[in-house]
N, CA, C and O atoms as a printed pandas DataFrame, in Angstrom:
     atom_number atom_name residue_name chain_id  residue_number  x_coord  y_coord  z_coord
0              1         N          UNK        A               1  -25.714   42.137   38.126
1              2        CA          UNK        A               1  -25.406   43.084   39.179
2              3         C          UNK        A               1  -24.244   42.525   40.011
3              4         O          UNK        A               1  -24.202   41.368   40.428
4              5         N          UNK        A               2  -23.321   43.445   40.207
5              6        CA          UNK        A               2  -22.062   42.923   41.117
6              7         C          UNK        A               2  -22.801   42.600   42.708
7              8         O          UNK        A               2  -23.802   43.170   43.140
8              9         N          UNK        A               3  -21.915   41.415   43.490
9             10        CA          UNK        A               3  -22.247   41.965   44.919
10            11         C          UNK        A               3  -22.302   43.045   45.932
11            12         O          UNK        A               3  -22.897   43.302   46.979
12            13         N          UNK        A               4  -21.068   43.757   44.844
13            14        CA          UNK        A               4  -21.116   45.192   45.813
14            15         C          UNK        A               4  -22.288   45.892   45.587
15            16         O          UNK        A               4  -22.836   46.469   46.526
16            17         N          UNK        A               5  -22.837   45.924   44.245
17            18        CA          UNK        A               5  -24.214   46.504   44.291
18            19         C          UNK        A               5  -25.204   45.964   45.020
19            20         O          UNK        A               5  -25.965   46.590   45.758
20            21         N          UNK        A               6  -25.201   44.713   44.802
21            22        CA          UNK        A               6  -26.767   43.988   45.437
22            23         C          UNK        A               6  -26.522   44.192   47.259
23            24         O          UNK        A               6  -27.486   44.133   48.022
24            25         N          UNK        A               7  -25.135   44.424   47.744
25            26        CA          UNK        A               7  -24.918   44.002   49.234
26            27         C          UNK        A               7  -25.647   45.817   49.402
27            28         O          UNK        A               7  -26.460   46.264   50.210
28            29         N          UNK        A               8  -25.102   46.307   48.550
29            30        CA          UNK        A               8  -25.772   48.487   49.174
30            31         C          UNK        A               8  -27.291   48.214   48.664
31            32         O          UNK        A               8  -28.050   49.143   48.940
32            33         N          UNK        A               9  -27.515   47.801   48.402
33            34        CA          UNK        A               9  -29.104   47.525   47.780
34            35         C          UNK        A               9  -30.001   46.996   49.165
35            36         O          UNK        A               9  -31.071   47.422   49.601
36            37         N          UNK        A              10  -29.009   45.766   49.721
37            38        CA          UNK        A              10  -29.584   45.391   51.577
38            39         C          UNK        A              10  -29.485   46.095   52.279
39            40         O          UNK        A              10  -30.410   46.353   53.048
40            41         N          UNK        A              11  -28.212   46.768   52.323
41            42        CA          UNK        A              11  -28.175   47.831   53.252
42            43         C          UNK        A              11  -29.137   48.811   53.479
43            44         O          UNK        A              11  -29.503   49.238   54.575
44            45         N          UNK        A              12  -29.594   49.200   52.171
45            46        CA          UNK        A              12  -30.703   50.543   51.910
46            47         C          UNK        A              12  -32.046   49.821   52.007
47            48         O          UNK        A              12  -33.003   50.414   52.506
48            49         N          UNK        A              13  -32.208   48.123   51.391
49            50        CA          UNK        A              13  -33.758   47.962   51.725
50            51         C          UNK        A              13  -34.026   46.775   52.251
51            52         O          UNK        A              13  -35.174   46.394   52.481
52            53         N          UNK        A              14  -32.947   46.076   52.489
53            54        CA          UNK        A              14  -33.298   45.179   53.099
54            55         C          UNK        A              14  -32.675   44.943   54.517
55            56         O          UNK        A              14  -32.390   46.038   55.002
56            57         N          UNK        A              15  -32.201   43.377   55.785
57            58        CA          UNK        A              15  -31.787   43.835   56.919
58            59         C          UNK        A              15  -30.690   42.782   57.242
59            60         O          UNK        A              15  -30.647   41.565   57.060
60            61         N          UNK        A              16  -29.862   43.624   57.757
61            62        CA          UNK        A              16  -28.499   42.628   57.928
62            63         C          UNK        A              16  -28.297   42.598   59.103
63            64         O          UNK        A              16  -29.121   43.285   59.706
64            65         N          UNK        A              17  -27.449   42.036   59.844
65            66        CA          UNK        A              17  -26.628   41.757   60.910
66            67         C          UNK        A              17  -25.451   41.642   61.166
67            68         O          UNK        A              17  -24.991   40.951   60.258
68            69         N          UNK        A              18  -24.476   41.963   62.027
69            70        CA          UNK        A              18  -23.009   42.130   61.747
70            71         C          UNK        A              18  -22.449   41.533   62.546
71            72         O          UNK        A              18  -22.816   41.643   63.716
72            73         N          UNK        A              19  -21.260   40.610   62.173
73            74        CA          UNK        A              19  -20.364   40.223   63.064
74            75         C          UNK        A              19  -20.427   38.971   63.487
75            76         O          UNK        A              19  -21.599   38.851   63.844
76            77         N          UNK        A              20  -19.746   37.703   63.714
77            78        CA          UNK        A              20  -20.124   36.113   63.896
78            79         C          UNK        A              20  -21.096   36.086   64.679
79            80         O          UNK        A              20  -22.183   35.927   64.123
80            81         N          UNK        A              21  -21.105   36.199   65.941
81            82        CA          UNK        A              21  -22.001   35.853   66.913
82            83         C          UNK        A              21  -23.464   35.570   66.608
83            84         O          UNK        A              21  -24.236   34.612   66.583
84            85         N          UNK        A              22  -23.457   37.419   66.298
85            86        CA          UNK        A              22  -25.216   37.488   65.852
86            87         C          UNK        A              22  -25.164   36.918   64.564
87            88         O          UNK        A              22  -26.369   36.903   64.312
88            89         N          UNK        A              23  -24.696   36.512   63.725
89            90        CA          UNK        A              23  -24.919   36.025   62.173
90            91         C          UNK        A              23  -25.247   34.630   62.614
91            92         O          UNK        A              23  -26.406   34.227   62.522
92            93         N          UNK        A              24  -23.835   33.511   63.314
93            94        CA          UNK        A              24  -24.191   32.755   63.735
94            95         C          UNK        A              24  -25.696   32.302   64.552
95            96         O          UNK        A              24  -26.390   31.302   64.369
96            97         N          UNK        A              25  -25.878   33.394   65.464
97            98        CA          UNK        A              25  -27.310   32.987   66.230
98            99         C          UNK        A              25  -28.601   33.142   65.407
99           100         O          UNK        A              25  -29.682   32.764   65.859
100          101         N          UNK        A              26  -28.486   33.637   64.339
101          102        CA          UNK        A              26  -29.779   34.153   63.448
102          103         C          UNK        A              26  -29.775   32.906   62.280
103          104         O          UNK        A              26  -30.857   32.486   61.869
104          105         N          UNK        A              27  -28.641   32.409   61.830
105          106        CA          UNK        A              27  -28.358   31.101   61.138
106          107         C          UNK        A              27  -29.363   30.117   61.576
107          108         O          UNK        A              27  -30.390   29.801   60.977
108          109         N          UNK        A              28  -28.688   29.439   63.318
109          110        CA          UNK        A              28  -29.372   29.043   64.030
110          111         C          UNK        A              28  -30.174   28.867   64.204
111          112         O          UNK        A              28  -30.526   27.687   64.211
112          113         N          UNK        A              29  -31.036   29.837   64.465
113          114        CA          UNK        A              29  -32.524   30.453   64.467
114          115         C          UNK        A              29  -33.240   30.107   63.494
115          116         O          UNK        A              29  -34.406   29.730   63.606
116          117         N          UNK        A              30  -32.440   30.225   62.149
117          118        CA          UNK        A              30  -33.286   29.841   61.333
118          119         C          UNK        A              30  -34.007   31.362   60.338
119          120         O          UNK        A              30  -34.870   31.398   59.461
120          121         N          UNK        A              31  -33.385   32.183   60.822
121          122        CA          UNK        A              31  -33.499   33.713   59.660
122          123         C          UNK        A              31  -32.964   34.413   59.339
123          124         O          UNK        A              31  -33.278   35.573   59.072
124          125         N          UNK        A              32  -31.566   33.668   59.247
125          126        CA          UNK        A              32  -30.682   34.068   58.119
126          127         C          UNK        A              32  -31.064   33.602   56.960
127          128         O          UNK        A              32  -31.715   32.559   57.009
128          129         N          UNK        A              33  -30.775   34.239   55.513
129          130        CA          UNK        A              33  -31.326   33.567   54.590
130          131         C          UNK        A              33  -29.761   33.463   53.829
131          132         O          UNK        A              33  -29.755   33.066   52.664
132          133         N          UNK        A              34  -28.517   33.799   54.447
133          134        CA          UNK        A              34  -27.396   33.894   53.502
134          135         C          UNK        A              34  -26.307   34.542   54.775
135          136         O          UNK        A              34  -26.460   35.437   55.607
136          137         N          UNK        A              35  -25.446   33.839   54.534
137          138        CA          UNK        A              35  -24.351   34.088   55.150
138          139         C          UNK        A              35  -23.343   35.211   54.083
139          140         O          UNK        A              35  -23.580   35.144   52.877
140          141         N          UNK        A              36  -22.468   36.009   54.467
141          142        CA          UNK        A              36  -21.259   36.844   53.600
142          143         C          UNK        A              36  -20.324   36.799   54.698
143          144         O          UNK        A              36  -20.673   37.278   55.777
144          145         N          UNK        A              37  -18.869   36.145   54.526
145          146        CA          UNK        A              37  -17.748   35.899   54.445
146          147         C          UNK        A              37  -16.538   36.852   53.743
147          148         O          UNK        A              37  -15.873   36.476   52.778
148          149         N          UNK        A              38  -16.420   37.839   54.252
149          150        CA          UNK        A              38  -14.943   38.208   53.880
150          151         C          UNK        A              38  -13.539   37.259   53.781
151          152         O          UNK        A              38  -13.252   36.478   54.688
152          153         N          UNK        A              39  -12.840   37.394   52.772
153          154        CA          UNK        A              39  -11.660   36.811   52.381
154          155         C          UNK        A              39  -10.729   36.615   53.696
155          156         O          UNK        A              39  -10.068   35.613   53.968
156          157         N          UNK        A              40  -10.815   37.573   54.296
157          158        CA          UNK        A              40   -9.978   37.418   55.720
158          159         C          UNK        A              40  -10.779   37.343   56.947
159          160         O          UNK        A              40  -10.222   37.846   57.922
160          161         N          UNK        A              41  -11.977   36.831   57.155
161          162        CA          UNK        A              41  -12.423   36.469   58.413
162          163         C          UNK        A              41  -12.040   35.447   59.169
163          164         O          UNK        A              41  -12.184   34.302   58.740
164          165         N          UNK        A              42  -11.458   35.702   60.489
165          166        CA          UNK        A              42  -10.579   34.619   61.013
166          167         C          UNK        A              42  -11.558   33.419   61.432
167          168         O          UNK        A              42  -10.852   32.412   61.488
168          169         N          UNK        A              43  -12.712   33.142   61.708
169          170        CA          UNK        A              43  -13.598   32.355   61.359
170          171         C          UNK        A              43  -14.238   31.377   60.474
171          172         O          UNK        A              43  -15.050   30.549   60.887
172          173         N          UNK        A              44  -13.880   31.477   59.309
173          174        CA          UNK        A              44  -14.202   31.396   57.952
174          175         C          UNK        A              44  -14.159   29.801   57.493
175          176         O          UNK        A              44  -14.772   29.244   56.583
176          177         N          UNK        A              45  -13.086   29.202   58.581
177          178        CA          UNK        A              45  -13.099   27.512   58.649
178          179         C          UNK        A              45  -14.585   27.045   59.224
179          180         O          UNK        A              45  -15.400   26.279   58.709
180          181         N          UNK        A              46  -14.648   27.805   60.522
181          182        CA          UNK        A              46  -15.799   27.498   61.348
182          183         C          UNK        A              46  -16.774   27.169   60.279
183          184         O          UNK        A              46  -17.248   26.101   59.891
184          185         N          UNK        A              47  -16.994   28.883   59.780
185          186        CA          UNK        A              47  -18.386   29.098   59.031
186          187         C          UNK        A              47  -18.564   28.266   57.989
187          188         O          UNK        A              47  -19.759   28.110   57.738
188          189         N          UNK        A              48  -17.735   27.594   57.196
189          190        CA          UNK        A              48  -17.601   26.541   56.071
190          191         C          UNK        A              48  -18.210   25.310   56.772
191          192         O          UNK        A              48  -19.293   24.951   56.310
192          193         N          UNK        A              49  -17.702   24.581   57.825
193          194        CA          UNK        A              49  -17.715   23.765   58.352
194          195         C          UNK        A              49  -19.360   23.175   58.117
195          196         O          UNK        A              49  -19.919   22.351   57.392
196          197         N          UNK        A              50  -19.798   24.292   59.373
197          198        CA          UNK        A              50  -21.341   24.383   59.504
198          199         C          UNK        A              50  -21.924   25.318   59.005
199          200         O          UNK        A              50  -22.158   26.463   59.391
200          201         N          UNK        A              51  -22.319   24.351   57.450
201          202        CA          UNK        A              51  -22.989   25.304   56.803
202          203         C          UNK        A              51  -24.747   25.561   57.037
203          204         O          UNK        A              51  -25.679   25.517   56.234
204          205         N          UNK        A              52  -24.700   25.807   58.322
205          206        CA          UNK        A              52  -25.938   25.865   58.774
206          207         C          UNK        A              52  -27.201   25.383   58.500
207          208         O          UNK        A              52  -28.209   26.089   58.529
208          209         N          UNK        A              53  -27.189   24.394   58.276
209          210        CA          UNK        A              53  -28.358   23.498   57.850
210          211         C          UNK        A              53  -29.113   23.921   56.549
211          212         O          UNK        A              53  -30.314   24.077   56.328
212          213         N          UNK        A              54  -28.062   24.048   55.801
213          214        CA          UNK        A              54  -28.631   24.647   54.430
214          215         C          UNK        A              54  -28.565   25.985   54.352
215          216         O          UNK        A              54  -28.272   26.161   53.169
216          217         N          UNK        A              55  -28.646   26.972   54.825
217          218        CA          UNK        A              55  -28.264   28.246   54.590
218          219         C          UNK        A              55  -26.804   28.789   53.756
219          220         O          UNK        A              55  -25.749   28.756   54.389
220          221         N          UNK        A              56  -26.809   29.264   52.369
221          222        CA          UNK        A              56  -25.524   29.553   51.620
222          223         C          UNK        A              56  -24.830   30.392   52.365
223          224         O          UNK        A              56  -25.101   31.374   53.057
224          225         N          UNK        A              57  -23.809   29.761   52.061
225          226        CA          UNK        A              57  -22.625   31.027   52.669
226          227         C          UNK        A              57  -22.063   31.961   51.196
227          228         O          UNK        A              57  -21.727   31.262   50.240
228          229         N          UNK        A              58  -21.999   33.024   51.082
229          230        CA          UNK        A              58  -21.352   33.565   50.249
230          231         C          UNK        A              58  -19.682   34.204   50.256
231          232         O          UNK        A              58  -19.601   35.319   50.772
232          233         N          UNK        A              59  -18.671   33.744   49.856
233          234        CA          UNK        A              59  -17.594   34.287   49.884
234          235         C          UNK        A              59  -17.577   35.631   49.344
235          236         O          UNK        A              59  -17.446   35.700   48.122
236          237         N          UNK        A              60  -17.714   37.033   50.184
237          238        CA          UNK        A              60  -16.561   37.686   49.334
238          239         C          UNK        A              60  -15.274   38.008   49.121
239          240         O          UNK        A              60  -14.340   37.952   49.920
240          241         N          UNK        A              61  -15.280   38.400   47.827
241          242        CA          UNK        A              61  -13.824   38.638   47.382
242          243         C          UNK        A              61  -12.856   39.388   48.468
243          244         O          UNK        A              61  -11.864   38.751   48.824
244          245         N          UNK        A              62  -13.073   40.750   49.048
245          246        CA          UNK        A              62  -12.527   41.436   49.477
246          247         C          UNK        A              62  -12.237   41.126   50.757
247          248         O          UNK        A              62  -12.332   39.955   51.125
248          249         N          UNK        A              63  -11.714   42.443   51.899
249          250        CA          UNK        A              63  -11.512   42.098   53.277
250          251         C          UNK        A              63  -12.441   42.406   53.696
251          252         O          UNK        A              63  -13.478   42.632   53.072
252          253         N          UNK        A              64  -12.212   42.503   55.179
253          254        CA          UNK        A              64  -13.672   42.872   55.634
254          255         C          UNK        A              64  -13.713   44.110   55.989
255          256         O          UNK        A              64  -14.679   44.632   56.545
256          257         N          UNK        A              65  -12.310   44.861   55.592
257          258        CA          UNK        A              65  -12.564   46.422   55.810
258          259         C          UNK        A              65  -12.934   46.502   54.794
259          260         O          UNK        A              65  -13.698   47.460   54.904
260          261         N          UNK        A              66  -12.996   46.078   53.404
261          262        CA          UNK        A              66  -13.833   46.880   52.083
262          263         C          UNK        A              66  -15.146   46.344   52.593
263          264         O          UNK        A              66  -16.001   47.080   52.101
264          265         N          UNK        A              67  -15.730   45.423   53.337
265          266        CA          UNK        A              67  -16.950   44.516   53.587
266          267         C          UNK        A              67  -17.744   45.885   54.069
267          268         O          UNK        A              67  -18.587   46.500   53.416
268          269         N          UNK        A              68  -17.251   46.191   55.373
269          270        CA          UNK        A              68  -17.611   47.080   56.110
270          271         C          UNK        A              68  -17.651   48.542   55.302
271          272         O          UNK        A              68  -18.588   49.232   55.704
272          273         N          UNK        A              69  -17.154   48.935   54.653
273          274        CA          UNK        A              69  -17.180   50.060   53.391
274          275         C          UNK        A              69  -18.504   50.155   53.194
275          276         O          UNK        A              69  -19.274   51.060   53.514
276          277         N          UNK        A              70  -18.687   49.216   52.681
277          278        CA          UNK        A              70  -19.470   48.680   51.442
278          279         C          UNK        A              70  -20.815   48.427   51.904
279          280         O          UNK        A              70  -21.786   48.353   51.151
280          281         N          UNK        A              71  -20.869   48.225   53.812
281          282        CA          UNK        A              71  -22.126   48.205   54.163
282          283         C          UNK        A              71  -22.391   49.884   54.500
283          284         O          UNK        A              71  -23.534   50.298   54.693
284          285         N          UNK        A              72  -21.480   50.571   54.533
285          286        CA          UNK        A              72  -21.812   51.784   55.007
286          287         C          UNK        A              72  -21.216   52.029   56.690
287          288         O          UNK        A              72  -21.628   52.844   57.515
288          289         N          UNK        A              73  -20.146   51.040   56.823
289          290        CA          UNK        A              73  -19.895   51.019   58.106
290          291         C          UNK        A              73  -18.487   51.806   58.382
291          292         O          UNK        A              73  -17.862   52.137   57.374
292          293         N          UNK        A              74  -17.920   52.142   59.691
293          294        CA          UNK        A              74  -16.608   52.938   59.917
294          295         C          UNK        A              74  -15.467   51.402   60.676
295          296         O          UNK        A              74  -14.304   51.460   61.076
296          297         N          UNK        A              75  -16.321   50.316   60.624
297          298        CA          UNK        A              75  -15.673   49.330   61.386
298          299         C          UNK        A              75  -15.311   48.084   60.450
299          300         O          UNK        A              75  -16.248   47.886   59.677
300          301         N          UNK        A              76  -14.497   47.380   60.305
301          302        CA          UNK        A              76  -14.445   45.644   59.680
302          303         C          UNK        A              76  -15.629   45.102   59.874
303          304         O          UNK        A              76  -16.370   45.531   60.758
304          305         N          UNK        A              77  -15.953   44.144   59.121
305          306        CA          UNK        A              77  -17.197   43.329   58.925
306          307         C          UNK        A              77  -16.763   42.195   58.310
307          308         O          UNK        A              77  -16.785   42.121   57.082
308          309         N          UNK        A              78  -16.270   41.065   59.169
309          310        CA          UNK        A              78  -15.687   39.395   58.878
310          311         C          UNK        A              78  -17.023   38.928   58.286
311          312         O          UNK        A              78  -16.877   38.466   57.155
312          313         N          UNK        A              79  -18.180   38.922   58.703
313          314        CA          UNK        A              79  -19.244   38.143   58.286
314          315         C          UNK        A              79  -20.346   38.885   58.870
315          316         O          UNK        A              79  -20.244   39.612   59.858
316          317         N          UNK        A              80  -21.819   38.576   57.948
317          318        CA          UNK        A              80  -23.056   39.421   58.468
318          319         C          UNK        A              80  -23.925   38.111   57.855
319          320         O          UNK        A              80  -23.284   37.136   57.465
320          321         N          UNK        A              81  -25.114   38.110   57.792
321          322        CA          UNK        A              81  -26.192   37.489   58.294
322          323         C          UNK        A              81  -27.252   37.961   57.217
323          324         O          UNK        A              81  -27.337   39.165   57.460
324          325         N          UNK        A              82  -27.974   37.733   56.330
325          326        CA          UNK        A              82  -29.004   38.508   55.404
326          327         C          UNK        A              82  -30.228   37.747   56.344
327          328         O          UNK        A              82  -30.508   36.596   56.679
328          329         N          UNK        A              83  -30.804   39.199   56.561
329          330        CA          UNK        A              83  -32.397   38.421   57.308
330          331         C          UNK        A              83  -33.138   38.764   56.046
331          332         O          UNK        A              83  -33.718   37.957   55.319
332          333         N          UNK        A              84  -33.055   39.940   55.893
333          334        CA          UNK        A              84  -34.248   40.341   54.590
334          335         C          UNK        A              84  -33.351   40.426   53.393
335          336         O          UNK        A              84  -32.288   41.030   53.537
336          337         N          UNK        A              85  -33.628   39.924   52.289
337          338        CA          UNK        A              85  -32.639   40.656   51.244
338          339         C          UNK        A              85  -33.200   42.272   50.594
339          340         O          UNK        A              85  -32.550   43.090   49.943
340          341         N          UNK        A              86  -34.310   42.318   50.950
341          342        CA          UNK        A              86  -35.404   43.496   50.601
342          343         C          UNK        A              86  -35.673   43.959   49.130
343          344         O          UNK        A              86  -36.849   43.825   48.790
344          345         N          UNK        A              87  -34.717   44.545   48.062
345          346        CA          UNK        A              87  -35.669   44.611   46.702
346          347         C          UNK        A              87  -33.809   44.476   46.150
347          348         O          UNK        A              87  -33.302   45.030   45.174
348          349         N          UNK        A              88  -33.317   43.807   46.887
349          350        CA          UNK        A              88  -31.675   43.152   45.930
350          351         C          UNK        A              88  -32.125   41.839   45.930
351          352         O          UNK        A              88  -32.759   41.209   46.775
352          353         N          UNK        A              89  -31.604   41.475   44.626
353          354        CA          UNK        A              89  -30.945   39.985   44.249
354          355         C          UNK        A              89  -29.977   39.161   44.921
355          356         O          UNK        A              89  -29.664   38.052   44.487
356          357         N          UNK        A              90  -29.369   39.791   46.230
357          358        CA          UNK        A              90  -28.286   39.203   46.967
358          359         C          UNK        A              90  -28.249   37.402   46.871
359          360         O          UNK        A              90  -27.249   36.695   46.744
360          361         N          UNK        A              91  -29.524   37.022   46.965
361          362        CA          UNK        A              91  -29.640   35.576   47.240
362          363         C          UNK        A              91  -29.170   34.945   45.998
363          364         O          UNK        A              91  -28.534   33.905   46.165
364          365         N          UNK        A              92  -29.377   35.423   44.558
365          366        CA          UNK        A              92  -28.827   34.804   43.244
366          367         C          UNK        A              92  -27.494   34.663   43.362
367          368         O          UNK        A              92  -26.897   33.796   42.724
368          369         N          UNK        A              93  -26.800   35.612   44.299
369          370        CA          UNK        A              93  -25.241   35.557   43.776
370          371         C          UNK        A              93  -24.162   34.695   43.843
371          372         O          UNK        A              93  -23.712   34.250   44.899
372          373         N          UNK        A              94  -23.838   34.509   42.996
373          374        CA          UNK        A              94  -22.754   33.072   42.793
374          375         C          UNK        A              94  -21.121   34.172   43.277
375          376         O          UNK        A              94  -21.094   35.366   43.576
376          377         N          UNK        A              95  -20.256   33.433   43.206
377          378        CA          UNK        A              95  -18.895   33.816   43.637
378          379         C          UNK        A              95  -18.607   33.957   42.419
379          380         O          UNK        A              95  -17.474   34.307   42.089
């Protein structure tokens, strides 16, 4: 399954979060289960850096206006946060 499938698969059943802050604070927290990284998030050093105490970061390919597409959104999406992956494979996905 591509990521673009498994990421509309969270969207529809499982629960995300949008945007550094809250991705970052849910990392933190400790319920994020996966970080997603757009190709152009101006952040993206940060988020490498601290890879949150074990939590994967996933690169995607695209920007974060296809990111935001792709969640079903009208806005950019640099990075989101997987709390639930819900009945997608998101967590298998390799780059």
């Amino acid at each position: 399954m591509s990521i673009e499938n498994s990421l509309k698969l969270v969207v529809q059943t499982g629960k995300l979060v949008y945007g550094h802050d809250k991705s970052v604070k849910n990392a933190k927290e400790k319920k994020a289960k996966m970080l997603i990284v757009a190709k152009d998030c101006k952040n993206k050093e940060m988020l490498e850096k601290n890879v949150y105490l074990g939590i994967p970061v996933l690169h995607y390919p695209g920007t974060s206006v296809e990111l935001g597409r792709i969640c079903g959104k009208r806005f950019a999406v640099g990075v989101l946060a997987v709390l639930d992956p819900g009945t997608s494979n998101i967590l298998n996905e390799k780059e």
